[in-house]
N, C-alpha and C positions, 0 to 999 in steps of 0.2 A: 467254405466256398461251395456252392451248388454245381452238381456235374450240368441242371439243366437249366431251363428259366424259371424252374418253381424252386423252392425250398427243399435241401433232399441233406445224405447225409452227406460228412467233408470225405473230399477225397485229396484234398494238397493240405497238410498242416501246414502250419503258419508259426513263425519263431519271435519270439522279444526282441532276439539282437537284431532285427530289421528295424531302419526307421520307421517310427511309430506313425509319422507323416505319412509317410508311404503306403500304410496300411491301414491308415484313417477313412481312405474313400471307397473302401469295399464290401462297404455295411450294405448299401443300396442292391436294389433288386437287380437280377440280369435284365428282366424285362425293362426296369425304367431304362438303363443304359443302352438298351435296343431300338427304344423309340425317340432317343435325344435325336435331336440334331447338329449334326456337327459338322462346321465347315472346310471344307476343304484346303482351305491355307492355311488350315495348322498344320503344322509336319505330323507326319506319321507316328514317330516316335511317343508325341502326346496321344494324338486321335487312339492309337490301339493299347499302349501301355497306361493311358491314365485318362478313361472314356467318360470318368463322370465329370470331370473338371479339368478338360484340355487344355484352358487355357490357362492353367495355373502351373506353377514352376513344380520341375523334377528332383527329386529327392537325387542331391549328388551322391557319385557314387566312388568317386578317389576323392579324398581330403589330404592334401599335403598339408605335412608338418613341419612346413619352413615358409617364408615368406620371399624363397626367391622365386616361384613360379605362381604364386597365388592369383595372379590375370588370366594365366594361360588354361588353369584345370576348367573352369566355368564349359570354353571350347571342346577339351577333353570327352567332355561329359558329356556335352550333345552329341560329340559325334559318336562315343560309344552305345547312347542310348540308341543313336540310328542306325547303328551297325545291330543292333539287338533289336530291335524292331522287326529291320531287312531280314533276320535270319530268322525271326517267330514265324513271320508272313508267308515264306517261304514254306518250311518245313515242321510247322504246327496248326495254323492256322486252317488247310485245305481239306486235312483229314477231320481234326477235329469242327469243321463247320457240317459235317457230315453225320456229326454224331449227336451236337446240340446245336442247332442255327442259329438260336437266339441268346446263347451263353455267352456274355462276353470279359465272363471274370477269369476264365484259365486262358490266357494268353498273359494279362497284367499277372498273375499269380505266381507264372513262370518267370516272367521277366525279376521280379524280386529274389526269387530265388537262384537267378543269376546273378542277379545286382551283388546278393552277397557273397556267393561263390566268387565276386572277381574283389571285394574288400579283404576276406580273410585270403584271397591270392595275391593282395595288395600289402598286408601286413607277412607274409612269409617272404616278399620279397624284398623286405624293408631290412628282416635278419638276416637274408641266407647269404652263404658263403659267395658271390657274385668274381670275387679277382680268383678264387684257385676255379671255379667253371669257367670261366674265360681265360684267364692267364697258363693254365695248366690241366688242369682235365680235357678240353676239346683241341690241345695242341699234340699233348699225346697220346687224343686217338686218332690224330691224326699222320702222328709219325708212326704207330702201330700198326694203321691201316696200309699206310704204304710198303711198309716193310713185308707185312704178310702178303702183299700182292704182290710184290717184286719176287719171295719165294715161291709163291704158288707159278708165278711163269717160270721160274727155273727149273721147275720140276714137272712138266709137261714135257712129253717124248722121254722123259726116263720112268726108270724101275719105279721110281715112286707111284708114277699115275698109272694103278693096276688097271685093268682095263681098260686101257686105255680113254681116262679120266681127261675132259677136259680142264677147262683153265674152273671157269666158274666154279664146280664142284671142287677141284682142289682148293679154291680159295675159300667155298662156304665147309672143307671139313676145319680147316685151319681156323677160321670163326663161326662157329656153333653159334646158334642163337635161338632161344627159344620162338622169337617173334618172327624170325625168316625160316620159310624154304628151301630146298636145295634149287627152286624154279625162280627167289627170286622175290618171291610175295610175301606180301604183311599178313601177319595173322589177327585174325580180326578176335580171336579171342584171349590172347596175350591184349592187344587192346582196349579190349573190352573188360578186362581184369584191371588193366593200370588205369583208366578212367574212373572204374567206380572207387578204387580206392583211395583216386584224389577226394572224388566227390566227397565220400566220405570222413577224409580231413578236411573238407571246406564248407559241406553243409550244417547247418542245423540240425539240432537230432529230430524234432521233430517232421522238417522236411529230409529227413534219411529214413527214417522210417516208411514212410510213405514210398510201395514200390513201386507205383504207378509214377508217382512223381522222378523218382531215381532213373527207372527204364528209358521214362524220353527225356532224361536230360543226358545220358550215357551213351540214346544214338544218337542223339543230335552229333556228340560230340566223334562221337566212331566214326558215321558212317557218310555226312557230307564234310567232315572237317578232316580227321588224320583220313578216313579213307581216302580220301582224292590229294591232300599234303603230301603226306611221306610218298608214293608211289610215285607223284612229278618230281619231289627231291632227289629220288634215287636218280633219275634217268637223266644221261649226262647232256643231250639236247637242250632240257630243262633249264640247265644250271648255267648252258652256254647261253640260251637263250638273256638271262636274266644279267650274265656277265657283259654280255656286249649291251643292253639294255642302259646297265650300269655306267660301261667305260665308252660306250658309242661305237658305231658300227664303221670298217675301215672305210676311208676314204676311194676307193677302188677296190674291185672285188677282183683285178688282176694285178697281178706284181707287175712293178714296170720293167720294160726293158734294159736291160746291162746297155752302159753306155761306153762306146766306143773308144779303146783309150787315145788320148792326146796324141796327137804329132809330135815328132821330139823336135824338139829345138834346140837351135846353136846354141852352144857355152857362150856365155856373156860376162863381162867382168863387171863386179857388184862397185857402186860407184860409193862415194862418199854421204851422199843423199840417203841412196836404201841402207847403210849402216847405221847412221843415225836414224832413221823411221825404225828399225829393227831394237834398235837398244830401248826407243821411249815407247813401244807396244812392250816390250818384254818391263819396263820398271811400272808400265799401268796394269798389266798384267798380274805380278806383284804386290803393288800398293791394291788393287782390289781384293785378291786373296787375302790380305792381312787386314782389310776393313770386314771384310766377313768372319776371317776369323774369330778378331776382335768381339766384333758384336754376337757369334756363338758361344764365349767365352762368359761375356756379360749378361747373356741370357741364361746360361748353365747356371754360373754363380747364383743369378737374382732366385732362379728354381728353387737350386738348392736350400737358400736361404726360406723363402716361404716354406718347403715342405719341412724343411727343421723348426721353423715358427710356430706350423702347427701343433695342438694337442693330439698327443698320440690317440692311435685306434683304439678304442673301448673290444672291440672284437676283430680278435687276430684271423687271420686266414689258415685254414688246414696245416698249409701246403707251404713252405719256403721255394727259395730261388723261381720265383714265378717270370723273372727274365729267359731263365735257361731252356725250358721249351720250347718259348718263340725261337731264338736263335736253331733249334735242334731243325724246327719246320721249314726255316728257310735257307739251312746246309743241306735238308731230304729235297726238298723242293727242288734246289740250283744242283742237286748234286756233288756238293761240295769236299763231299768224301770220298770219291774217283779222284782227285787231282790233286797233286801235293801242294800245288800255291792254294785252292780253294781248301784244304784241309787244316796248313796251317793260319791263315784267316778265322777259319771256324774256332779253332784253338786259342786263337789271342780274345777273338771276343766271349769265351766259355769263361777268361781268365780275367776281362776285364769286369763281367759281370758278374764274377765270383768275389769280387776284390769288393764292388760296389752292391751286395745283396744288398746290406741293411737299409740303404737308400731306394734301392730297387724296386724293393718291397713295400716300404710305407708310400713311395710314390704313386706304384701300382694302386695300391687299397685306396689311398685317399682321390687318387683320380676316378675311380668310380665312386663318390661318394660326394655326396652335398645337402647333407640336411639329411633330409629320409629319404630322398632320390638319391639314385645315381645317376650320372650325367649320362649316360647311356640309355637311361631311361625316362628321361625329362620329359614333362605333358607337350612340349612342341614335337619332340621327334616320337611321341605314343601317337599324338594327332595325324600325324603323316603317315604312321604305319597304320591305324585305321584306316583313315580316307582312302588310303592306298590298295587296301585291304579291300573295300565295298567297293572299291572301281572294278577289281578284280575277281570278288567272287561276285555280286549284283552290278553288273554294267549299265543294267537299265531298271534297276530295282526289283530287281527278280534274278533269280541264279541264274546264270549265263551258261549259253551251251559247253561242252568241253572242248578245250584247245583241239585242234587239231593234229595228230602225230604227224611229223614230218615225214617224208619218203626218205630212207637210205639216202636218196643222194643231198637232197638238201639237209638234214642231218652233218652228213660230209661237207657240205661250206659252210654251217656252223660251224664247226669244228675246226677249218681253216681258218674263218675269218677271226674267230678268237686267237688262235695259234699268232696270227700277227698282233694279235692286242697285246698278250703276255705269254708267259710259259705256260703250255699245258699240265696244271696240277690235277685232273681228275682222270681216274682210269677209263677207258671207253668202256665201259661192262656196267651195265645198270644193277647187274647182279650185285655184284662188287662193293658198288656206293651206297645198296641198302643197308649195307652192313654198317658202314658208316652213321649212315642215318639214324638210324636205332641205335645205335652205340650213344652218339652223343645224346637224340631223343631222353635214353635213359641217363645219362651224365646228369640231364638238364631235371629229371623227375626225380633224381636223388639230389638234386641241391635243393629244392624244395620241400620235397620232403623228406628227409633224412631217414624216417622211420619204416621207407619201403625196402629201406638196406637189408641184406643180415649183419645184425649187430648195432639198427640204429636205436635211436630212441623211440619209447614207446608212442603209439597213435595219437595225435592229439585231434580236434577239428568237432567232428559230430557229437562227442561225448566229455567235448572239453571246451574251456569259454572262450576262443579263438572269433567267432561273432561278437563276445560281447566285449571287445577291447581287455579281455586276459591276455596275459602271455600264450606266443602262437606254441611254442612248446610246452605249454600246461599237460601232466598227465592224470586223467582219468580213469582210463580204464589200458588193459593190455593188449601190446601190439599181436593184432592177428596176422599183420602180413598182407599177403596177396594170396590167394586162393592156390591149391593145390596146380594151374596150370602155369603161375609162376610162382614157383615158391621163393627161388632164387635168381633174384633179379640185382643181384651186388656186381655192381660194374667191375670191382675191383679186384675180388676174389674168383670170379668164372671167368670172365670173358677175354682181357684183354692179355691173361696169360696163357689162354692159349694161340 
């Protein structure tokens, strides 16, 4: 590819395992493709990612391996290519029109080289460990997280907090983290390390090689993607924002008023009438309970029966007892262990879900799971989270200004208004929850890539055939790791014990 409109040398390699389709149309001059015409009712997505023949189909970029969603990825695909467009146009296109005007082969050249970075992201997703990250890695950092916040305020105003240490700082010595602050903030070079080392399991070795090409796909991803993500995920407005968004905002933003109690009234002697209405409300009462019972009973059973039908899981999970976290989060959450009836509650269900792992367990697994999807990950609910995505970061096709911070006080009817939605589970400390954030962030980078562990397996991606439909854990060459500013980046062995 030419950096200008003449012929010069390459400055983005180019790999096999991209479709060959795809890289069929970049023989042509930058100048011819400068002086095409191209109308404007093609979508963007052709016009800039595929300028010699707009009008011809996109090389897809998910293929599922099952035929239950095979209508739906076609959608998938446009809207990813248009999410991928919006963000070329935005933050490659401006600079680089700057430095060749009439170049119009590194924008499409980039796009491919995302296209593949999101197939071999499409194939580690197909293996990775999905029910112990969801079922038990982010439940217990989230019983972790609270716990060590509940100690850090008990240890404010005592000996502990030398210097009279606030809350935040006691809570950030208690979780240390390479990527946080004692203020609070992401480090953009712990970032900037865990980034290229995906890149470098996802891309081609040829386009790894290439540091021009690695640079700007490493800030693209730093610096308008997790830099502006994780800092609104910490901050609990954000999360309030998004919760009442979710469950709807209350119906009055004042409590109503306490109503007057009743007049008492004369004793009255209960006739023959209200006895009988009493006893046929209490046997309907009854007979309903026992029709729902009933039909929970027949639904359990029929469950049961399907998940026992099933052929067992080819790939077991980490992690046993993957019921037993959820319940732990929602005994921390409700408190359940202050109160001896909500303790032994927490207890019987510890015991019935001990009694029921084995079922527990295959049910879990096989519920995320359906062909090479997981239901949780299905092209209708990826589509929604795109489109939802481009509305949020491109509102009007172009990156949208930043939210506004709210003022302390409206902040504060956030925080109410949720309060009446459900229980407040997030600490009010932005400090707090970035800890969180990164905690699971990293949860979520080691179930993908296992080999940014200590102790995973060796590197696979740039120097292994993970492009070319190999296996994603193929080894070629030895795990380097992460660069000296994270060396150790193992969720399991640093962080969450202390």
């Amino acid at each position: 590819m030419s950096t200008t409109s003449q012929a010069g040398p390459s400055v983005l390699r180019t790999s096999s395992g991209i479709s060959q389709d795809a890289r069929s149309h970049r023989s042509m001059k930058s100048a011819t493709s400068g002086s095409s015409h191209i109308p404007t009712t093609i979508p963007l997505s052709r016009r800039l990612l595929h300028p010699h023949q707009p009008a011809g189909p996109l090389p897809p970029i998910f293929v599922g391996r099952s035929n239950a969603f095979i209508n739906d990825l076609p959608r998938l695909n446009e809207e990813m290519y248009d999410f991928i467009a919006l963000a070329l146009r935005a933050y490659v296109s401006p600079w680089w029109s700057k430095l060749s005007a009439r170049d119009k082969e590194f924008v499409p050249e980039i796009s491919l080289v995302i296209v593949h970075a999101l197939q071999t992201l499409e194939q580690r997703l197909v293996v990775a460990d999905l029910p112990s990250l969801i079922f038990y890695d982010i439940p217990t950092l989230i019983v972790q997280h609270q716990k060590d916040y509940r100690a850090a305020s008990a240890k404010v105003h005592t000996s502990y907090a030398s210097d009279g240490a606030s809350l935040p700082r006691l809570f950030h010595n208690s979780q240390t983290h390479l990527a946080i602050s004692e203020d609070g903030e992401f480090n953009d070079t712990y970032l900037r390390q865990a980034v290229e080392h995906v890149l470098r399991s996802c891309l081609p070795k040829e386009d790894w090689e290439s540091e021009m090409e690695r640079s700007i796909l490493r800030e693209i991803l730093v610096r308008p993607i997790l830099g502006s993500v994780l800092p609104k995920l910490a901050q609990p407005w954000f999360l309030h924002t998004i919760a009442l968004s979710l469950l709807g905002h209350p119906e009055s933003s004042e409590l109503p008023p306490p109503q007057p109690p009743p007049p008492p009234s004369p004793p009255s002697r209960m006739l023959l009438g209200d006895i009988v209405v009493t006893i046929l409300t209490l046997i309907q009462t009854i007979s309903t309970f026992c029709l729902h019972a009933i039909a929970f009973c027949q639904s359990l059973f029929s469950l049961i029966s399907i998940v026992n039908a099933l052929p067992p899981s080819e790939k077991r999970p980490r992690h046993r007892d993957l019921a037993i976290p959820l319940i732990l989060v929602l005994g921390d959450a409700l408190s359940m262990r202050d109160r001896a009836t909500g303790s032994a509650i927490l207890s019987i269900l510890e015991i019935i879900a001990g009694f029921s792992r084995p079922f527990l367990d295959e049910f879990v697994h096989l519920s995320l799971r359906n062909g090479s999807y997981a239901p949780l990950l299905t092209p209708p609910r990826l589509t929604r989270i795109v489109v939802l995505s481009k509305k949020i970061l491109f509102p009007d096709g172009y990156p949208g200004p930043p939210p506004i911070v709210p003022t302390p006080e409206e902040q504060e009817s956030l925080r109410l208004a949720l309060e009446r939605r459900l229980t407040e589970l997030i600490p009010p400390r932005a400090r707090a929850t970035a800890h969180l954030v990164i905690l699971i962030f990293d949860a979520i980078l080691l179930t993908l890539f296992p080999e940014m562990g200590v102790g995973g397996p060796p590197t696979s991606g740039a120097a292994s055939g993970v492009g070319d439909g190999e296996d994603t854990v193929a080894n070629q060459e030895e795990d380097r790791g992460l660069d000296t500013h994270v060396d150790d980046i193992d969720l399991y062995e640093g962080e969450v014990s202390n």
